[in-house]
N, C-alpha and C positions, 0 to 999 in steps of 0.2 A: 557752503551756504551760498556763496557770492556763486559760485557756477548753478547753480541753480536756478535761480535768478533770472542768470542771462540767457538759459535755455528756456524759458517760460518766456521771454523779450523774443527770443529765437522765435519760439514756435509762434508765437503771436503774430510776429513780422512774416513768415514763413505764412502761414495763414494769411494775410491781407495780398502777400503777393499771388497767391494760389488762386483768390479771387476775383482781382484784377485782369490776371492773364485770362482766365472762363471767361470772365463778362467782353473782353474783346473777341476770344473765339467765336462766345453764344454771338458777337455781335457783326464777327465776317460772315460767320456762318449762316445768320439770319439774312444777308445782303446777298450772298453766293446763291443761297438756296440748298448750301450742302448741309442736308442735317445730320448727318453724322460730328462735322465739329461742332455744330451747336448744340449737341447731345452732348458732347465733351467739355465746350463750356459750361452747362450746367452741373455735369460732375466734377471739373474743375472748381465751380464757384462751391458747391457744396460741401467738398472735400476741405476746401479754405475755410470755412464758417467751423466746420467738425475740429479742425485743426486751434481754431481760437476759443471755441469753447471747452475743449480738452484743456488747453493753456490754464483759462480762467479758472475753470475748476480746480486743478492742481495749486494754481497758486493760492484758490480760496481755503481751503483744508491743509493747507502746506502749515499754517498756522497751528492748528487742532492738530496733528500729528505731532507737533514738538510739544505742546502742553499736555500730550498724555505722556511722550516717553520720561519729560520733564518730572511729573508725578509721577510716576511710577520709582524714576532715579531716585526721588526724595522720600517716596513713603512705599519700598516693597513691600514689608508684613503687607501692608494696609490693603494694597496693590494684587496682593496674594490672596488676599482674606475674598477680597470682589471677586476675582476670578473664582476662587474657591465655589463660591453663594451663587453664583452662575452659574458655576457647573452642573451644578447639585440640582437646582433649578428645572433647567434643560432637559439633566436624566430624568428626572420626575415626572417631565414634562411630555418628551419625546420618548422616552424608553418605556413598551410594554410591560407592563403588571401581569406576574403568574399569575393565573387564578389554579388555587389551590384545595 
């Protein structure tokens, strides 16, 4: 759990630095006049932003993912019986009808 954590701290920090380095690129790049690094800072900065909000997301639902497998550990029949009722559902739902 604790590694996990730190790799979400990771990606986060990884992310702000990914950023940082683009916005000086976009920022020689824009003074040189070479736009090709400044095209690179901006996918640089972008890449950082994807990188932090991947982060975020993960660690949002990283929650929601232990509270299901949490229920499910405590209540299988129960856990069984959903899945079941979905299934069923689904096929009903999704799966062609002979017509006869």
């Amino acid at each position: 759990m604790a590694d996990d954590k730190m790799n979400v701290l990771g990606e986060k920090t990884e992310g702000v630095v990914d950023q940082g380095i683009g916005r000086v690129k976009d920022a020689v790049g824009g003074l040189t006049g070479d736009m090709g690094m400044q095209a690179e800072g901006k996918v640089d900065q972008l890449a950082g932003m994807a990188r932090q909000e991947f982060a975020d997301l993960y660690e949002e639902n990283e929650g929601r993912i232990e509270r299901a497998v949490t229920f499910v550990r405590e209540r299988p029949l129960f856990s069984l019986a959903i899945a079941g009722v979905v299934g069923t559902i689904m096929g009903l739902i999704f799966i062609p009808r002979r017509k006869g």
